[in-house]
VEXTOR-186344 format. One record per atom (N, C-alpha, C, O): x negated, y negated, z; residue in three letters. Coordinates in steps of 0.1 Angstrom, whole numbers, plus 5000, padded with zeros to 4 digits. Each point is the difference from the previous one (the first is absolute). Example, Ala and Ser with C-alpha at 12.3 -4.5 7.8 and 13.67 -1.06 7.14 Angstrom:
# residues 2
486850575078ALA/500949885000ALA/499149885000ALA/499050005007ALA/501449894986SER/499149895000SER/500849895008SER/499549895001SER/
***
This chain:
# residues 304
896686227585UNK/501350045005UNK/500349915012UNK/499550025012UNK/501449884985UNK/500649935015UNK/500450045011UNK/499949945011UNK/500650184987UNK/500650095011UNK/500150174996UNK/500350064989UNK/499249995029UNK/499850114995UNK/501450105008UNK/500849965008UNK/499150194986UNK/501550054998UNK/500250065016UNK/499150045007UNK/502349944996UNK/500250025015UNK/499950195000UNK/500050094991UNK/500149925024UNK/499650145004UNK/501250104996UNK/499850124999UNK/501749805000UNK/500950114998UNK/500250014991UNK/500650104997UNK/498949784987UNK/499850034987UNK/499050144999UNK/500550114997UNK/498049885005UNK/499350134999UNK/500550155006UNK/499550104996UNK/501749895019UNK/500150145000UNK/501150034991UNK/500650114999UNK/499549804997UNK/502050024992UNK/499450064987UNK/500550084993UNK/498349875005UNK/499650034985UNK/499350155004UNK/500450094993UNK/498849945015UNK/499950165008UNK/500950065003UNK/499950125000UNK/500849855002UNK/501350115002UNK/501050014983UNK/500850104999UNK/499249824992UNK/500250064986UNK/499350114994UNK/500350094991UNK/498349885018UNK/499150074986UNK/500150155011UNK/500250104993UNK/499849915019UNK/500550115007UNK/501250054997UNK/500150125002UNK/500649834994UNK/501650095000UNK/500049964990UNK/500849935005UNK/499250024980UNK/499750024987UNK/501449934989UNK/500550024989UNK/499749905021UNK/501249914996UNK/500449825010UNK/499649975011UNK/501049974982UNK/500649895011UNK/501050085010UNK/499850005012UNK/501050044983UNK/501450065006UNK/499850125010UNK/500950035007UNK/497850044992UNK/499650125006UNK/499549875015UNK/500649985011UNK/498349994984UNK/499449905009UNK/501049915006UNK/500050005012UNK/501049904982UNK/501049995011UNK/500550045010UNK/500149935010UNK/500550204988UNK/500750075006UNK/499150075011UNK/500650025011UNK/497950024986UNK/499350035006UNK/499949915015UNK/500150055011UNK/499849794985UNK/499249905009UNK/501449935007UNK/499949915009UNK/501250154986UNK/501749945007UNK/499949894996UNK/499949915009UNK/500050044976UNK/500549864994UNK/500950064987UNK/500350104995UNK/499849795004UNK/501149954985UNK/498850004986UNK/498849964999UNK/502150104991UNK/498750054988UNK/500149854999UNK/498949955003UNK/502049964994UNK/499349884997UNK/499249935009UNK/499049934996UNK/501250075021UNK/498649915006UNK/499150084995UNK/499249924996UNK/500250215000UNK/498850094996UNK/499349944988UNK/498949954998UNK/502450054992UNK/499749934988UNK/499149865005UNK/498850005003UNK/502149894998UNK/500049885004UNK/498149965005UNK/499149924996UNK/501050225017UNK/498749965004UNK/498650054990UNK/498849965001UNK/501850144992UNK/498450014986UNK/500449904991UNK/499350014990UNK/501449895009UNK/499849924988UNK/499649895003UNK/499549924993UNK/500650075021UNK/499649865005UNK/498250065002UNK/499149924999UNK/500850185002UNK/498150085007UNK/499749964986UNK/499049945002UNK/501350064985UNK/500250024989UNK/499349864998UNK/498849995000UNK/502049924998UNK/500349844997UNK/499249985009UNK/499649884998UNK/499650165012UNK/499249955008UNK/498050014995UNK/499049944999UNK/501450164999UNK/498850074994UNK/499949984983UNK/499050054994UNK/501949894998UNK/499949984987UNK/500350134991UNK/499949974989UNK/500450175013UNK/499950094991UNK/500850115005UNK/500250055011UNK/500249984978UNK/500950145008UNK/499650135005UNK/499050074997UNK/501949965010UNK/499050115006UNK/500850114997UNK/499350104997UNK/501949935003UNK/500750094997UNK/500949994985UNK/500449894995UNK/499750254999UNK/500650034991UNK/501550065002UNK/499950125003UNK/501549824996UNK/500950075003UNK/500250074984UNK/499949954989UNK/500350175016UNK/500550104992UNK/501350105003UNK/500850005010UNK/499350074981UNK/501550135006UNK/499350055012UNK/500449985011UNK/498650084987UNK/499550065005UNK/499649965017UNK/500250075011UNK/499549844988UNK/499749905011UNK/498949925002UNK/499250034991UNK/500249895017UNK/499149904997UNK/498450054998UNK/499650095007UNK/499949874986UNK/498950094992UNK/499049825006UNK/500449884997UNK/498150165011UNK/499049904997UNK/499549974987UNK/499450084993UNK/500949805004UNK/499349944989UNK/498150014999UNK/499450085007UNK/500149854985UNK/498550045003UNK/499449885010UNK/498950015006UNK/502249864994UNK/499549915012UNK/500350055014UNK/499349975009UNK/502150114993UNK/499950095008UNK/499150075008UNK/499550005011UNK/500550104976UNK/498650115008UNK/498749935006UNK/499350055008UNK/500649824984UNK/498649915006UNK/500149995015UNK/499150035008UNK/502349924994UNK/500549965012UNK/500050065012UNK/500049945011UNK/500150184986UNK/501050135009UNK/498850005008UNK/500249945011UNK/498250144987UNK/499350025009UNK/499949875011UNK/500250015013UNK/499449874979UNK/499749905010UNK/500949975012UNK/499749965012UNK/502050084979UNK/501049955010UNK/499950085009UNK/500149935010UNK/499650224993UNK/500050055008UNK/499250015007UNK/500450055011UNK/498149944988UNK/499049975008UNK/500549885007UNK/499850005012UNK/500849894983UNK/500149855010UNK/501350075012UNK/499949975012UNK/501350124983UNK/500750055009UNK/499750055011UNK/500549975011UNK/498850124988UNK/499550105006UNK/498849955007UNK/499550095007UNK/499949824993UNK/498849945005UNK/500849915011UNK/499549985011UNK/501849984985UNK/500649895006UNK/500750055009UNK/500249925009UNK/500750234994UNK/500250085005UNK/499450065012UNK/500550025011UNK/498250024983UNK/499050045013UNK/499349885005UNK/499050035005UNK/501149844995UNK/500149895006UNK/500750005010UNK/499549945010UNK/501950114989UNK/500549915010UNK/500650155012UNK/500550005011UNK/499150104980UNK/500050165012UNK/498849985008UNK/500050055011UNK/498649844983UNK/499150015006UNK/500049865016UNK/499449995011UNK/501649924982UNK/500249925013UNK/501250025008UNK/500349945011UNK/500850204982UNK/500550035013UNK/499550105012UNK/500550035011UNK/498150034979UNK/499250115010UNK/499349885007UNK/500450005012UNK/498649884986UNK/499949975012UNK/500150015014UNK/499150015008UNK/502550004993UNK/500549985012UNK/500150165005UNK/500350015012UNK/499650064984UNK/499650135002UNK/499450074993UNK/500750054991UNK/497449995008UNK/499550084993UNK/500450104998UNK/499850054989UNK/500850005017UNK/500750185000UNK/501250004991UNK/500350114995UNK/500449805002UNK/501350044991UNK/499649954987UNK/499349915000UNK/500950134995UNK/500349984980UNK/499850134990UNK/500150135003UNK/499649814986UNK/500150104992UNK/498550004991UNK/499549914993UNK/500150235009UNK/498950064989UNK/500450114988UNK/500850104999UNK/498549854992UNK/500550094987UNK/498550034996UNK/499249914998UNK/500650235001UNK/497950014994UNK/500550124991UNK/501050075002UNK/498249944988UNK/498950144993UNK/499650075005UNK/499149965007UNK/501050174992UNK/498750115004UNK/500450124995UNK/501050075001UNK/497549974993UNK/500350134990UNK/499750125013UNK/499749985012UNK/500550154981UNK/500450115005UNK/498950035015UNK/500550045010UNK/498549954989UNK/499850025015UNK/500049945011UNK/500150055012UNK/499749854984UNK/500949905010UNK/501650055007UNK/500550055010UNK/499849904977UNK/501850065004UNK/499850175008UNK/500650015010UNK/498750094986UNK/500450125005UNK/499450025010UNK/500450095007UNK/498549834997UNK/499050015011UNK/500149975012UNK/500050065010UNK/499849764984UNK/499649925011UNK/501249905004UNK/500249945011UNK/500550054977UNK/500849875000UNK/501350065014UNK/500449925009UNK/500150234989UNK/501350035011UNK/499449935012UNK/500749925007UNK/497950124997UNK/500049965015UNK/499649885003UNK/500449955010UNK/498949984982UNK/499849855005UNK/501449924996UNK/500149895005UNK/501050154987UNK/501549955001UNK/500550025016UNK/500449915008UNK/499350204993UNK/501050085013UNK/499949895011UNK/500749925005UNK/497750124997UNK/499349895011UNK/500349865003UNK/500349945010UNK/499650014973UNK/500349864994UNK/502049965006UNK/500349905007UNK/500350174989UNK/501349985000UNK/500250005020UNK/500649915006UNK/498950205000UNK/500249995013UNK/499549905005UNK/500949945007UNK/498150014993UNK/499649855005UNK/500749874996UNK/500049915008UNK/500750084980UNK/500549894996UNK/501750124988UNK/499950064990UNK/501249915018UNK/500850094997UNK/500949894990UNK/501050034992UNK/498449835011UNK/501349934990UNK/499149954984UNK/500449914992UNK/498650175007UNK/499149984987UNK/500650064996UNK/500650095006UNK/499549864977UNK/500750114991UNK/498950044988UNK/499449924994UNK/500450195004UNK/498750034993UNK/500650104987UNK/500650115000UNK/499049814989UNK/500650134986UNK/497850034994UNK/498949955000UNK/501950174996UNK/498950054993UNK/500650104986UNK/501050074998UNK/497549864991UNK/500350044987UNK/498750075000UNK/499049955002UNK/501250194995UNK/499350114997UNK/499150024984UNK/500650074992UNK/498549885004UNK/499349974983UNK/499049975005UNK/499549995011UNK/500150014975UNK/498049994999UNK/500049894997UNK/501049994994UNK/498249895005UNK/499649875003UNK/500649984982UNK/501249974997UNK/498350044998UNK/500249994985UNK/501550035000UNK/500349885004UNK/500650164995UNK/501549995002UNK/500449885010UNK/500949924997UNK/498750075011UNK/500749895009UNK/499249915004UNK/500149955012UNK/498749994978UNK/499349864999UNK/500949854994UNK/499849885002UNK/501050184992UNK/500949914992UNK/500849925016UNK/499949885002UNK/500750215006UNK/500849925010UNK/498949955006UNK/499949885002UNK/499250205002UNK/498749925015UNK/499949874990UNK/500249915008UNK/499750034979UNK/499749904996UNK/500749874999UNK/499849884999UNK/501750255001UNK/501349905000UNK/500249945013UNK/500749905002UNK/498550205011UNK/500149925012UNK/501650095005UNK/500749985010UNK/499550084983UNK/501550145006UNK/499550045009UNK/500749995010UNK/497750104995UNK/499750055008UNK/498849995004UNK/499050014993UNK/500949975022UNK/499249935008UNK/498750024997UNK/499249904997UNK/500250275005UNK/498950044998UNK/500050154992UNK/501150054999UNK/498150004996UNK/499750144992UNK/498950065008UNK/499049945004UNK/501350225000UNK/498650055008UNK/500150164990UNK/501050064996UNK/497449975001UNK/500050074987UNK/498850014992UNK/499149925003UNK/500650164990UNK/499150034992UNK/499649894990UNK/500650014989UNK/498549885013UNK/499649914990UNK/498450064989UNK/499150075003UNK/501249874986UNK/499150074989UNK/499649894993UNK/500849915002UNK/498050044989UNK/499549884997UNK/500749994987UNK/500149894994UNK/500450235002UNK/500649904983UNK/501749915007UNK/501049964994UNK/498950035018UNK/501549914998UNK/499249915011UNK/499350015010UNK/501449874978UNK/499549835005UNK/500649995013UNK/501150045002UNK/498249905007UNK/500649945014UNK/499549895006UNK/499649995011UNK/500449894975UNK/499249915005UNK/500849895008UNK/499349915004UNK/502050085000UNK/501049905003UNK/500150105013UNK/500849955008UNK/498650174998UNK/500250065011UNK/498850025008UNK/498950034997UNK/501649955016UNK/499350055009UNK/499550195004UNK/501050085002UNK/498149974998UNK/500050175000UNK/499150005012UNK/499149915001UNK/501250195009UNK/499350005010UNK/499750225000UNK/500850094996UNK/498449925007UNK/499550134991UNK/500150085021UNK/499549955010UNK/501450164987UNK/500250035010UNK/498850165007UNK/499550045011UNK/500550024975UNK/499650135002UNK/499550094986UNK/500249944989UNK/499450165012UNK/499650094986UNK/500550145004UNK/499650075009UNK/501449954983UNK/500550175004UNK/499550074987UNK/500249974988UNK/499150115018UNK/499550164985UNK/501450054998UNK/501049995007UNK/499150084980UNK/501050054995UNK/500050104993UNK/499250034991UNK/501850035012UNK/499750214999UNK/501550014990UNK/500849914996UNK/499250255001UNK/501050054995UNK/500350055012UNK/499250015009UNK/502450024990UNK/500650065014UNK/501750054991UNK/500649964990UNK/499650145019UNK/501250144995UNK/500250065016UNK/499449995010UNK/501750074986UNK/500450105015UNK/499250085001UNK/499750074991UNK/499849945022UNK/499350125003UNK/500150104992UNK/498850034996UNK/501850035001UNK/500850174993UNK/500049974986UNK/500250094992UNK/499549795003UNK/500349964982UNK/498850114997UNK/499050025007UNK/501450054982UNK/499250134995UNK/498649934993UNK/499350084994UNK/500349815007UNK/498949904995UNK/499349965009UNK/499049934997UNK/501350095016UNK/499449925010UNK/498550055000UNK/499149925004UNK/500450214991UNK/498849984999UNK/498949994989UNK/498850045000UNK/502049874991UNK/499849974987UNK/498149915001UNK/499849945011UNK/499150054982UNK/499249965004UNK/499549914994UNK/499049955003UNK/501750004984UNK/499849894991UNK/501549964992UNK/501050085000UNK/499149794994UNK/500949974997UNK/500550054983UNK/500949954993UNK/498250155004UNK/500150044990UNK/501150075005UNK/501149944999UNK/498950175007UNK/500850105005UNK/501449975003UNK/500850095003UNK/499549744996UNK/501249955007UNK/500749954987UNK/500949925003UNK/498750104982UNK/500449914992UNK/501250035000UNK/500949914997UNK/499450205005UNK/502050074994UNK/500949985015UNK/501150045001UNK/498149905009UNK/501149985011UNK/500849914998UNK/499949934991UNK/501350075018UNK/500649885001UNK/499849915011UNK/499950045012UNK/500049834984UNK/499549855006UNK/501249895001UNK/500649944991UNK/499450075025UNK/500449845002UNK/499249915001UNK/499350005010UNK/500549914981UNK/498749855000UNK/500749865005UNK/501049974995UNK/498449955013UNK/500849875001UNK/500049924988UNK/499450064991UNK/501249845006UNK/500549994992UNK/499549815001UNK/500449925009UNK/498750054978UNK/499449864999UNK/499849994984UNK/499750084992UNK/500849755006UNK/499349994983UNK/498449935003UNK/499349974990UNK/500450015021UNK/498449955000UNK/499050015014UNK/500649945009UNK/498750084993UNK/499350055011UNK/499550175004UNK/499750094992UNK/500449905019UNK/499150165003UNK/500750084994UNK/499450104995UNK/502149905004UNK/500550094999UNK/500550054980UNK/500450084992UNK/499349815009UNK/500249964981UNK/499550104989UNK/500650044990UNK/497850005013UNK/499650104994UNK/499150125007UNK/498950045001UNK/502850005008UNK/500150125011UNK/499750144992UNK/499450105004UNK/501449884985UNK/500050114994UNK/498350064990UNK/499550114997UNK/500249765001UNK/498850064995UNK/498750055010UNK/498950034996UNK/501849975018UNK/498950025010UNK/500550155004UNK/499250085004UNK/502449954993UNK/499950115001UNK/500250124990UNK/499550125003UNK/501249854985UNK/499650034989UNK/498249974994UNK/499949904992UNK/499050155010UNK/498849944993UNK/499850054990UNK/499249944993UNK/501550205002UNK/500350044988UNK/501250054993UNK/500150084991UNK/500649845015UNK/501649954994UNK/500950085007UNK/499550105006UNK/501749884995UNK/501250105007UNK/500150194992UNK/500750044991UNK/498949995013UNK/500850154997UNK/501050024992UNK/500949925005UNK/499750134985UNK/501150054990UNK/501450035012UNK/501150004995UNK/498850025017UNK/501050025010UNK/500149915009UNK/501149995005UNK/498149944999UNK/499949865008UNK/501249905001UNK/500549964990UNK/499950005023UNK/501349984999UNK/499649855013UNK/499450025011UNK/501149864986UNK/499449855003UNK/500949975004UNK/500950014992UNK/499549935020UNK/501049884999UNK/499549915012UNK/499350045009UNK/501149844988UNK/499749905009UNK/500749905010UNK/501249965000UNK/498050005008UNK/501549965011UNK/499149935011UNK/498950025004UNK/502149894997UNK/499649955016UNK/500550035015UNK/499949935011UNK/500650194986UNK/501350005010UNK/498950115009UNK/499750104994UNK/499649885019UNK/500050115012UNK/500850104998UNK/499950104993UNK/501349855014UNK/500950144997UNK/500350104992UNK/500450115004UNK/499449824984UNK/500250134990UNK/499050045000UNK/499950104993UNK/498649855014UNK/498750074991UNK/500150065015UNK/498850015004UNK/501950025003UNK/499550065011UNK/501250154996UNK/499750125001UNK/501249834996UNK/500750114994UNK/499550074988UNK/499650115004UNK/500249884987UNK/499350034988UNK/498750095002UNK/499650114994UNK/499949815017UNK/497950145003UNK/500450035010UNK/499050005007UNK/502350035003UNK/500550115007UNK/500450095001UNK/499750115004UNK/501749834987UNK/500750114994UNK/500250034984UNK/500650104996UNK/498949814997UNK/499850074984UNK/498850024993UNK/500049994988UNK/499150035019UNK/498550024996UNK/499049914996UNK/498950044996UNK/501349865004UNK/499149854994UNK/499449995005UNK/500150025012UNK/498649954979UNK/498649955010UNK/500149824998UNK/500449924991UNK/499250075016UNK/499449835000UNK/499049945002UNK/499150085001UNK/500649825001UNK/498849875003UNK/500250005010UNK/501150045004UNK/498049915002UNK/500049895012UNK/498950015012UNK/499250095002UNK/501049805007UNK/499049985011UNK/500250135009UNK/501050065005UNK/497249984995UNK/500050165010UNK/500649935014UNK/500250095008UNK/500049794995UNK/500449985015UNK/501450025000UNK/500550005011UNK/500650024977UNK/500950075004UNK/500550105001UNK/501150045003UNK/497650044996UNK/499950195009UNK/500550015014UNK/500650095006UNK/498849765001UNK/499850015013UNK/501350005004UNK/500250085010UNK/500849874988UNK/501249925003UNK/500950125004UNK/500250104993UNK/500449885019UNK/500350125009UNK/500550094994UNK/499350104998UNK/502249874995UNK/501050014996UNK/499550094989UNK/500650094996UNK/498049874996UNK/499650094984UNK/499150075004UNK/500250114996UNK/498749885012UNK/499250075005UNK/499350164996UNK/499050044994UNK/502850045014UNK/500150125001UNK/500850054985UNK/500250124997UNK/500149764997UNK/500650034986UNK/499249984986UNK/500850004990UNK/498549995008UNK/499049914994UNK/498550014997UNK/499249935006UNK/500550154984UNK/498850025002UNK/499049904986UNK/500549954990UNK/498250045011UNK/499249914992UNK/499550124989UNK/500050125002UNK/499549824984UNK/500050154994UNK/498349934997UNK/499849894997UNK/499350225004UNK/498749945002UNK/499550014985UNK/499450114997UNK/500849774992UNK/499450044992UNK/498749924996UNK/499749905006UNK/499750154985UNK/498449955002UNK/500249864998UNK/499449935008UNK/501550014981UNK/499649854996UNK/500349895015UNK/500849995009UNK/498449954987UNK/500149895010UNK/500949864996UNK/499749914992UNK/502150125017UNK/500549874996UNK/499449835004UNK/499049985006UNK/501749924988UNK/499249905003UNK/501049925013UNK/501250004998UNK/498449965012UNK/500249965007UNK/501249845002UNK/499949914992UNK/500950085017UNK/501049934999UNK/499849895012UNK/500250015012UNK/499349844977UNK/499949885011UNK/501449965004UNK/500849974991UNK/499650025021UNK/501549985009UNK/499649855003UNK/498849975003UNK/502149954996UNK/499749805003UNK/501249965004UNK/501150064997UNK/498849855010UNK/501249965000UNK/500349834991UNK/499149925002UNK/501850044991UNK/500049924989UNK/501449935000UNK/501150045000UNK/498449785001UNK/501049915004UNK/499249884992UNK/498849984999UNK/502649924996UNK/499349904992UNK/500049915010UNK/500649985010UNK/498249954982UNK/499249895006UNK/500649925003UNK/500249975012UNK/500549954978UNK/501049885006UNK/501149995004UNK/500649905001UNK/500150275006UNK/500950025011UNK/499950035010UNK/499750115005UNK/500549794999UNK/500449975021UNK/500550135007UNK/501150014994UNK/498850075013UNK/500250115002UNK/500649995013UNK/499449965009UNK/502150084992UNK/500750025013UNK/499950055011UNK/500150125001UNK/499749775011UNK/499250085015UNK/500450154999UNK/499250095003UNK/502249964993UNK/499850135006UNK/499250144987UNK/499550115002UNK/500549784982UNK/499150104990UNK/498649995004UNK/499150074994UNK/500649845016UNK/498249975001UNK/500150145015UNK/499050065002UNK/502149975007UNK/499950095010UNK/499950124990UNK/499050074998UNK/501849944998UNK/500250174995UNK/498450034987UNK/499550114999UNK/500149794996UNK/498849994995UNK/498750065008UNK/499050064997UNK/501649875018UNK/498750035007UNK/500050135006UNK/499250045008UNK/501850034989UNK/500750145009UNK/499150084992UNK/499050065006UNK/501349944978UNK/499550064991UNK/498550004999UNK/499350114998UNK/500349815003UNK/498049965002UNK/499850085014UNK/499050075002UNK/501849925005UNK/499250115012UNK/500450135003UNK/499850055011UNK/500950024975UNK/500350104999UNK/499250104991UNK/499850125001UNK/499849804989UNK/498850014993UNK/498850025005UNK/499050054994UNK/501149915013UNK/498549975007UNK/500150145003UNK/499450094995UNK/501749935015UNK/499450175007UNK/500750084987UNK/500050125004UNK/500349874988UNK/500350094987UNK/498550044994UNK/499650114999UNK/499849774996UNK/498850024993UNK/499149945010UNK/499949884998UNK/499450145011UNK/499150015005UNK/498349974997UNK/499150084998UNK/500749825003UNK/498449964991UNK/500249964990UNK/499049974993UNK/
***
C-alpha cells in the first residue's frame, strides 16, 4: 500500500458505523452527505476494497469492513490518548480517565477515593463503567478504557495485559437484617429465595449460581441479574433478596446497621481484586495518579 488512509477518512467511516447511515453521520459531524460520501470512497480506493454496503436501510459493513472496524479503532483511540497524553504533560492533574470496576469497588471503595481524587485535582475528568471484567474486556483491549479494577479468575486470558493482584476478599450471603431467612444455616434452606446475582458470561461470577444452587434452584426461586448497586441495594432492602458478595461490604457505614450476613455452613470461594491495564498502553500521568490512590486504598482495605 503506497499510502496510508488519513485520520478524517477513519473517523468519518466511525461515525457511519455509529449513527448507521452516511446522511445520519453527516449531519451528525456538520458536513454535506456528499463530502461524507466522497471521503469513504476515497478510504475505499485507498485501501483497495469496500467497506460499506449502501442499502435502504442504511450502510451495512461489508465482511472487509468488519475486518477493519476493530483495528481502525484501536489505531483511533490509541491516537487519541496520545495526544490527551501530551496535553497532560503540561499538567499532570487535568485530563481524562475512563476505568472498570465491578460492584465492590464501585459500592465500597471507589466513592471515596473519587471524592478525595477529584478534590486534589478538580479539572480531571473521570467516567466509570460499573461490570465484571468479562463484560468490559472487549473495550480495556480496544484501549476505550484506561484500567479495569475487579475480580480476576484464570479461565479469562490476560495475556496482552498487565494484572497487579491487589487483595483477597471472603464472600458470604447477605439480606436485611429482618429477611425472615437471615437465620437460615445452609444454602439448602435458601433454594426458593429470591436472588440478586451480578451478572458475567465468564469468570467468578459465571458459574455463581451453581455455588449457590448446589442442588439446583427451588420450584419457587426467583433469579435476576444485574450490575447495577443500586438496584441491588434496593432489591435486599426493600424487596427481600438475598445476594453475593464481599463480607467487607457489611462494614460500610451506610449497610452496616442494615444488612446482615446469613451464616451458612458452605464455604464461599474467595474473590481475587487486581488491578488490569494493557501492556502496550502508555498510561496518562493523571490514570497512573488515580491508579496509585486505588493501591493504597487497598492496602488499608485488605490488610496482609
Amino acid at each position: 500500500m503506497r499510502h496510508l488512509p488519513k485520520i478524517n477518512q477513519l473517523k468519518n467511516l466511525r461515525a457511519v458505523i455509529q449513527h448507521g447511515s452516511i446522511r445520519s453521520a453527516a449531519e451528525a459531524n456538520h458536513q454535506t452527505q456528499s463530502a461524507m460520501t466522497r471521503s469513504i470512497q476515497e478510504l475505499e480506493k485507498t485501501l483497495g476494497v469496500v467497506l460499506l454496503d449502501r442499502t435502504a436501510r442504511g450502510a451495512l459493513l461489508t465482511e472487509a469492513g468488519r475486518i477493519f472496524e476493530p483495528r481502525m479503532n484501536l489505531v483511533l483511540n490509541e491516537l487519541e490518548r496520545a495526544v490527551d497524553e501530551l496535553r497532560q504533560q503540561e499538567s499532570a492533574a487535568q485530563g481524562v480517565v475512563m476505568f472498570g470496576c465491578s460492584h465492590l469497588p464501585a459500592f465500597g471503595i471507589m466513592p471515596g477515593i473519587i471524592e478525595r481524587f477529584q478534590a486534589r485535582y478538580p479539572q480531571a475528568t473521570l467516567t466509570v463503567i460499573e461490570g465484571q471484567l468479562s463484560e468490559l474486556l472487549a473495550s480495556l483491549r480496544l484501549g476505550r478504557m484506561d484500567f479495569f479494577l475487579g475480580i480476576v479468575t484464570p479461565d479469562i486470558t490476560l495475556q496482552e495485559f498487565s494484572e497487579e493482584l491487589l487483595g483477597m476478599a471472603k464472600f458470604c450471603v447477605f439480606a436485611h437484617k429482618d429477611h425472615p431467612l437471615s437465620q437460615a444455616r445452609s444454602l439448602a434452606e435458601l433454594r426458593n429465595a429470591k436472588w440478586y446475582l451480578p451478572i458475567a458470561s465468564a469468570g467468578f461470577f459465571s458459574a455463581i449460581e451453581s455455588v449457590v444452587f448446589p442442588d439446583g434452584k427451588g420450584p419457587k426461586a426467583s433469579v435476576l441479574y444485574g450490575d447495577s448497586t443500586t438496584i441491588a441495594e434496593q432489591l435486599i432492602l426493600g424487596e427481600g433478596y438475598l445476594s453475593v458478595g464481599p463480607q467487607a461490604m457489611l462494614a460500610l457505614p451506610w449497610l452496616k446497621d442494615k444488612l446482615c450476613r446469613i451464616n451458612v455452613e458452605e464455604i464461599l470461594p474467595e474473590g481475587k481484586y487486581s488491578l488490569i491495564y494493557r501492556q502496550q498502553q502508555t498510561l496518562t500521568p493523571v490514570a497512573k495518579l488515580l491508579m496509585n490512590d486505588i493501591r493504597h486504598a487497598f492496602i488499608k482495605y485488605f490488610p496482609g
